[in-house]
C-alpha positions as CSV (number, residue, x, y, z in Angstrom):
1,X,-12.5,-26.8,3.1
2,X,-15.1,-24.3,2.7
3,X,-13.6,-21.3,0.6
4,X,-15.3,-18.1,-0.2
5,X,-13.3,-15.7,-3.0
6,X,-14.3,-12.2,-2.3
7,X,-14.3,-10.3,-5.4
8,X,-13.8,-13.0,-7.6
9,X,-15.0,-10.7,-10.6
10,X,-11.8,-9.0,-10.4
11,X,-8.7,-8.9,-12.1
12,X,-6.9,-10.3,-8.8
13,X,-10.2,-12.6,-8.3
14,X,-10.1,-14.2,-11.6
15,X,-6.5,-15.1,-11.0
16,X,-7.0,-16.1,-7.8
17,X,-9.4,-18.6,-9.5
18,X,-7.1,-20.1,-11.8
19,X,-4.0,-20.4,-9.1
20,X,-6.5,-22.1,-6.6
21,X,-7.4,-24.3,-9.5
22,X,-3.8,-24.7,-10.7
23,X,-2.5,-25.7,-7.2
24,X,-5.7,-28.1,-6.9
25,X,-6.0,-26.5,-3.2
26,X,-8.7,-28.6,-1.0
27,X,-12.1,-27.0,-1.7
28,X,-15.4,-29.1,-0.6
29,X,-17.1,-26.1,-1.0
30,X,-16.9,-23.2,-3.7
31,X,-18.9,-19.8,-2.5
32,X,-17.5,-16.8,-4.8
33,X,-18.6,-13.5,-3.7
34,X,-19.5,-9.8,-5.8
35,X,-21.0,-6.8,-5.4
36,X,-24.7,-6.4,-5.5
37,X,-24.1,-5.5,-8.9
38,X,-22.8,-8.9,-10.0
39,X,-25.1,-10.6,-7.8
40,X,-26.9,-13.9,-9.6
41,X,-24.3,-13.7,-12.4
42,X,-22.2,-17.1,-13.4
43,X,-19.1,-17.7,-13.5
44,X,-16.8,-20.8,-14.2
45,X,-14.5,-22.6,-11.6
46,X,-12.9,-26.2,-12.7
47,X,-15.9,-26.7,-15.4
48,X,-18.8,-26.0,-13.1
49,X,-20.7,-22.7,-13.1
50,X,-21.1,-20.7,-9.4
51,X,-23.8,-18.0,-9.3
52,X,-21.9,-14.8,-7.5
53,X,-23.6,-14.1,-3.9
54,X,-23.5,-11.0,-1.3
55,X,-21.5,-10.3,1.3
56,X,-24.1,-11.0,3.9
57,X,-24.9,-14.6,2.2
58,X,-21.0,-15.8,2.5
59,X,-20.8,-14.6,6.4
60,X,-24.2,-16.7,7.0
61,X,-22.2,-19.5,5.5
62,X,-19.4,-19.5,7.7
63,X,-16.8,-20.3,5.2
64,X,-13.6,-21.8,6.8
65,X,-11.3,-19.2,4.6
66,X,-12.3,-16.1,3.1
67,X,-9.7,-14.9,0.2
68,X,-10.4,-10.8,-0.3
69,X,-9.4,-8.8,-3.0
70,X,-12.2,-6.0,-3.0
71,X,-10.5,-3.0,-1.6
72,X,-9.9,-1.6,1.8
73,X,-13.2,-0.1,2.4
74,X,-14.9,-3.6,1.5
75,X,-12.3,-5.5,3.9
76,X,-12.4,-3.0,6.6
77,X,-16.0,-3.6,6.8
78,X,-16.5,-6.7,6.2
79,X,-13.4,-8.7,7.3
80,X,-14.7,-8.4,11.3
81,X,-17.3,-9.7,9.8
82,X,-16.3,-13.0,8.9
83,X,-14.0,-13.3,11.2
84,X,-17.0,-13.3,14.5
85,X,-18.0,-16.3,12.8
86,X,-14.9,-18.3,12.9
87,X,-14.1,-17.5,9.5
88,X,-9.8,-17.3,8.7
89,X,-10.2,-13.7,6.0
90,X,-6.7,-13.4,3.9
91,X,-6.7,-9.6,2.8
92,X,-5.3,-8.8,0.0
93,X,-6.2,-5.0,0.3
94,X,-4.1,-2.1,2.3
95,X,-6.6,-2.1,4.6
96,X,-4.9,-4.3,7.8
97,X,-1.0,-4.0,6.4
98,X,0.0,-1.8,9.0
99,X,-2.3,-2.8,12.0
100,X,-0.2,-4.0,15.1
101,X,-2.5,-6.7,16.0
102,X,-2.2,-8.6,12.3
103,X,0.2,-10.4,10.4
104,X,1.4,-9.5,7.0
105,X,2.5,-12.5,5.5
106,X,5.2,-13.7,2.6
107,X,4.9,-17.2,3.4
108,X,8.6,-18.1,1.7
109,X,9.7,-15.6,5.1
110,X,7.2,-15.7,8.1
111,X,4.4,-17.6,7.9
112,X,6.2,-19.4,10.6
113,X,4.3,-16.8,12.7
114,X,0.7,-17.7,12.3
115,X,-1.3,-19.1,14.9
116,X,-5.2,-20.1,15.2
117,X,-5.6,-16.9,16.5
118,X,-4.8,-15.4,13.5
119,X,-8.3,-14.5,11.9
120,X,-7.1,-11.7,9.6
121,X,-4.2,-12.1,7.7
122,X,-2.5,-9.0,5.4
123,X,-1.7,-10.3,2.0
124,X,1.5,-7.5,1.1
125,X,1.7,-4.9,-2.0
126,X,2.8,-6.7,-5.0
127,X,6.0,-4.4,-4.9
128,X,6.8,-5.1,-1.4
129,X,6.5,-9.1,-2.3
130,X,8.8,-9.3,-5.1
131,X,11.2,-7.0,-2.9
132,X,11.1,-8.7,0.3
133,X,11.6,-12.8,-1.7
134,X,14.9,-11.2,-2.5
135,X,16.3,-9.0,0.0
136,X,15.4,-11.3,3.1
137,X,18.2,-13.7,2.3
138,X,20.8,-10.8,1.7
139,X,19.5,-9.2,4.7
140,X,20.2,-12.3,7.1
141,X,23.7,-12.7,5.8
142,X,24.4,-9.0,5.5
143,X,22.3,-6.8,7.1
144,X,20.8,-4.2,5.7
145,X,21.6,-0.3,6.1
146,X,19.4,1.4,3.6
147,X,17.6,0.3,0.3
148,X,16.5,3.2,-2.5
149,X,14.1,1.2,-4.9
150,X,12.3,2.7,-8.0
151,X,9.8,0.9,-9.6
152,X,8.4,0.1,-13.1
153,X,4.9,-1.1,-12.4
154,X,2.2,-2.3,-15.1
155,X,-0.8,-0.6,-15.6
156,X,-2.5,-3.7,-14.3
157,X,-1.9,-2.8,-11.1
158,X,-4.3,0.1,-11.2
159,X,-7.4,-2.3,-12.2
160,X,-8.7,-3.3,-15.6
161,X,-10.1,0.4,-16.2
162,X,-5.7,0.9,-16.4
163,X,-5.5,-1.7,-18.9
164,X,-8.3,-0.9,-21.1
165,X,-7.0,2.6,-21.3
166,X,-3.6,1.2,-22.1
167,X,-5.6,-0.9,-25.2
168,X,-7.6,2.3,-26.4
169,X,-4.6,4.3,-26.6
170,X,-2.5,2.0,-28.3
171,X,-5.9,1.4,-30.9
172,X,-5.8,5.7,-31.3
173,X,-9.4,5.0,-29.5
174,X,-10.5,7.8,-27.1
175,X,-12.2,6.6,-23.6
176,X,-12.2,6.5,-20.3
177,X,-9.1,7.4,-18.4
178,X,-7.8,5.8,-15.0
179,X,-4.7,8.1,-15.0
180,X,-4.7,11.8,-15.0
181,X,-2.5,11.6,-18.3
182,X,-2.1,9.3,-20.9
183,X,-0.1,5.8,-20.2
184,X,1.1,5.3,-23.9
185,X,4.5,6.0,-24.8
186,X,4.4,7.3,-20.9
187,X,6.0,7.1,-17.9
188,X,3.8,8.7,-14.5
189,X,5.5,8.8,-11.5
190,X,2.6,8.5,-9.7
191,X,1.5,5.0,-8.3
192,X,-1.4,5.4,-6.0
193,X,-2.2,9.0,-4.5
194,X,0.4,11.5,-2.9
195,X,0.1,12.0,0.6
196,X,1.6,15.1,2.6
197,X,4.8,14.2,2.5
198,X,5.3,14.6,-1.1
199,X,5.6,10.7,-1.8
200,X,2.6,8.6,-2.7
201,X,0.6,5.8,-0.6
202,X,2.6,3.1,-3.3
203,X,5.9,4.6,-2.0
204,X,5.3,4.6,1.5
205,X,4.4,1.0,1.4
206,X,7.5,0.1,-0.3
207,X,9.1,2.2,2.7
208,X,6.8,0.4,5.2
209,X,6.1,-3.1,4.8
210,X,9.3,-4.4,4.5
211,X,10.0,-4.0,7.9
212,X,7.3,-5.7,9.3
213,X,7.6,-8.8,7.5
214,X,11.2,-9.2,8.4
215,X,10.7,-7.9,11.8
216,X,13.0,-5.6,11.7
217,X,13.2,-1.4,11.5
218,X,17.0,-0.8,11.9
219,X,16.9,-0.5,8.3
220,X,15.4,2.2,6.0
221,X,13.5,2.7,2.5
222,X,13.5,5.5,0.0
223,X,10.8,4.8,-3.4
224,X,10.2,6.2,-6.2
225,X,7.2,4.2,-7.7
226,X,7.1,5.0,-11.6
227,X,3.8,3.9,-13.9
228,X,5.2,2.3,-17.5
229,X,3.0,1.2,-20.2
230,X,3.4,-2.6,-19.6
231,X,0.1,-4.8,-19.6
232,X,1.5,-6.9,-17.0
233,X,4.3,-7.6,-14.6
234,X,6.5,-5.5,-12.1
235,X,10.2,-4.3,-12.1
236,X,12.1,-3.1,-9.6
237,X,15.9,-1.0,-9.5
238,X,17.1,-1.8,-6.4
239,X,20.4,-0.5,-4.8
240,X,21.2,-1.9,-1.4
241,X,23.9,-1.1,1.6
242,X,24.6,-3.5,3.9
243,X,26.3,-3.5,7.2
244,X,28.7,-6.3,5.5
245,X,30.7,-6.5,2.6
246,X,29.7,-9.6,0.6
247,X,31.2,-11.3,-2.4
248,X,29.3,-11.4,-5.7
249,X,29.3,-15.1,-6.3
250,X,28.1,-15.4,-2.9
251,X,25.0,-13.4,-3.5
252,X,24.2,-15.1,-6.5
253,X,24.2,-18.5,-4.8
254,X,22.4,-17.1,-1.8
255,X,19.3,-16.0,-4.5
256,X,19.6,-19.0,-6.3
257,X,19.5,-21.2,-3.1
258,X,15.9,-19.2,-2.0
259,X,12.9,-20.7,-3.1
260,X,10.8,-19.0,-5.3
261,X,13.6,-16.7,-6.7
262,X,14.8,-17.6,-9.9
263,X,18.6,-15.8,-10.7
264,X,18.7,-14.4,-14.8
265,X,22.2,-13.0,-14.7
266,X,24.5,-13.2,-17.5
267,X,25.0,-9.9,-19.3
268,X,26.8,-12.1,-22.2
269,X,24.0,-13.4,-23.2
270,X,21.8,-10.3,-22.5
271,X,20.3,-12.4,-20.4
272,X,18.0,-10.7,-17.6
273,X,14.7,-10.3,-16.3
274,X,11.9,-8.8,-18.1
275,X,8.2,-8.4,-17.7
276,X,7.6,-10.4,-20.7
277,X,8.9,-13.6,-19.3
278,X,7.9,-13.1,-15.5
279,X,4.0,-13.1,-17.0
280,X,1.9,-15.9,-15.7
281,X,4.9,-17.5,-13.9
282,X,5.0,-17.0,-9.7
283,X,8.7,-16.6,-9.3
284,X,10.4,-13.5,-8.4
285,X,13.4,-13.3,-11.0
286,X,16.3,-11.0,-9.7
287,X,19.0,-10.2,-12.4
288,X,21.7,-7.3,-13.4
289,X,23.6,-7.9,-10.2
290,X,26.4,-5.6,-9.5
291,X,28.5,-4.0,-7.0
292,X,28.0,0.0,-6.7
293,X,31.3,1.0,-7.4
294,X,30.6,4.7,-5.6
295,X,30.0,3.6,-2.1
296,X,31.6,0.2,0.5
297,X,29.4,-2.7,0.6
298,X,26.7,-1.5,-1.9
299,X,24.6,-3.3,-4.3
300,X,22.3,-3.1,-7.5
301,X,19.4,-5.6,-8.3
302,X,16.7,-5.8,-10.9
303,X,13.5,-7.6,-9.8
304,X,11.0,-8.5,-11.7
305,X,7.9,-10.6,-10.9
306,X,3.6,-11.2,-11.9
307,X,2.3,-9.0,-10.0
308,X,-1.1,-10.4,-10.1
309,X,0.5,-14.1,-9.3
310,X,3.2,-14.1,-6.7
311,X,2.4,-10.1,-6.1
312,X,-1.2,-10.8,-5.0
313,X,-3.3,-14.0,-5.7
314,X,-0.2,-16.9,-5.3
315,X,1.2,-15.3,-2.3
316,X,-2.7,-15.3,-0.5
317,X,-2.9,-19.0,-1.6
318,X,0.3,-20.1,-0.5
319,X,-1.0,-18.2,2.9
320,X,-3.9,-20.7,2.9
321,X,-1.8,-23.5,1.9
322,X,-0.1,-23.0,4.9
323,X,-2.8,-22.3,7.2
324,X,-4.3,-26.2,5.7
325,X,-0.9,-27.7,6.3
326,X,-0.1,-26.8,9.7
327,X,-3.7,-27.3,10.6
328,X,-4.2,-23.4,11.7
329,X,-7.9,-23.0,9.9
């Protein structure tokens, strides 16, 4: 299998790296992609040392699966591209989330639904990922009315400019911001920018997404997404309505019987799921379930998940796992 990474000096690329390693996915061939900026550079992959090429070098090479995560103006360019040539591009940008004609794929849910065809393939927003690998088996045994989700997101979400802020902040160092205001001892409810209805991009794709990976838009969404000084790893308060009442040992069976979801739920022990032990792992770990006790057939989650593993660079692997093992690329 001829792989290209695309963006494979970023945060998500350098994690994509180690997970492709990690999983020992088929590669015969290793091309990993930059800007011109990076072009020439070296950089490590299983011991051996790959110099980073251009764009137009990895189309020439007709790779059989391009990995992206270099941003939506970078895919929406250059995705086509590799696609003409026969080339299977998995997207981990905005960029194709919400076009009709591609699939954005959890592959725990619908990856069931990909076919040759399929030459661009939406990798989801970390939020929506984690969100989805828990709701979907609540959702086919109870059906969902309406979800109202706010978020705690890391900094590393943002980029490594986020995190390096975070760092000089924490040091009393004065540099570069990525926010508008400092992250430290901060909370910004602002994830991505606001858009005319008053909620920002991050929230809307919370609102969005969901319903096109479960194929389904009889439900509705309502996100706040919220900023927290955390150098790594999601969280999500999650209170759902279902069309059916459901019993609470019930749920927790369903979410323990789902793979990938790990259930941390024993308020005895404190025990619940945290950033801190979600970091580096690619599970999605669901905790502080509860009943709302102020409306029928309500619940309360807390989900928490890597939202550079399972949020971005596992779930596009797992997407080209699949794609190898069903003999689509």
């Amino acid at each position: 299998m001829k792989v290209a990474v695309v963006g494979a000096t970023g945060m998500v690329g350098e994690v994509m790296l180690k997970v492709l390693a990690e999983r020992n996915f088929p590669i015969s061939e290793l091309l990993l992609v930059a800007s011109e900026r990076s072009i020439g550079k070296k950089l490590a992959y299983k011991g051996t040392e790959y110099t980073l090429i251009g764009m137009a070098d990895a189309v020439a090479s007709k790779p059989d699966l391009a990995i992206f995560s270099a941003g939506g103006d970078t895919s929406l360019e250059w995705a086509p591209k590799f696609a003409a040539v026969g080339t299977t591009v998995i997207d981990n940008s905005s960029a194709w989330r919400m076009d009709a004609t591609k699939k954005l794929v959890v592959p725990e849910i619908n990856a069931s639904a990909l076919t040759k065809e399929d030459k661009i393939i939406a990798n989801p927003n970390c939020s929506t990922i984690q969100l989805v690998m828990a709701l979907a088996p609540l959702h086919t045994a109870y059906k969902m009315k309406r979800v109202v989700i706010s978020t705690y997101q890391s900094v590393s979400g943002t980029g490594v400019k986020a995190v390096k802020q975070l760092e000089n902040e924490i040091a009393g160092i004065q540099g570069e911001m990525a926010y508008p205001y400092p992250i430290s001892r901060n909370a910004l409810p602002h994830c991505d920018v606001f858009m005319e209805n008053g909620y920002t991009k991050e929230e809307m794709k919370l609102a969005r997404e969901p319903q096109k990976i479960l194929d389904d838009r009889t439900f509705s969404i309502s996100a706040t997404a919220v900023r927290i000084p955390t150098a790594g790893g999601h969280s999500e308060a999650v209170n759902v309505e279902f069309e059916n009442d459901f019993d609470l040992s019930e749920v927790r069976q369903l979410l323990h019987n789902t793979p990938g979801v790990v259930v941390q739920d024993n308020p005895d022990t404190n025990t619940y799921p945290m950033p801190i032990y979600a970091h580096d792992k690619d599970d999605v770990f669901v905790g502080r379930i509860r009943r709302d006790e102020t409306q029928r057939n309500t619940l309360n989650l807390w989900i928490v998940s890597d939202n550079l593993r399972k949020g971005a660079a596992t779930n596009a692997v797992q997407i080209a796992e699949f794609l190898v093992a069903n003999q689509l690329v």
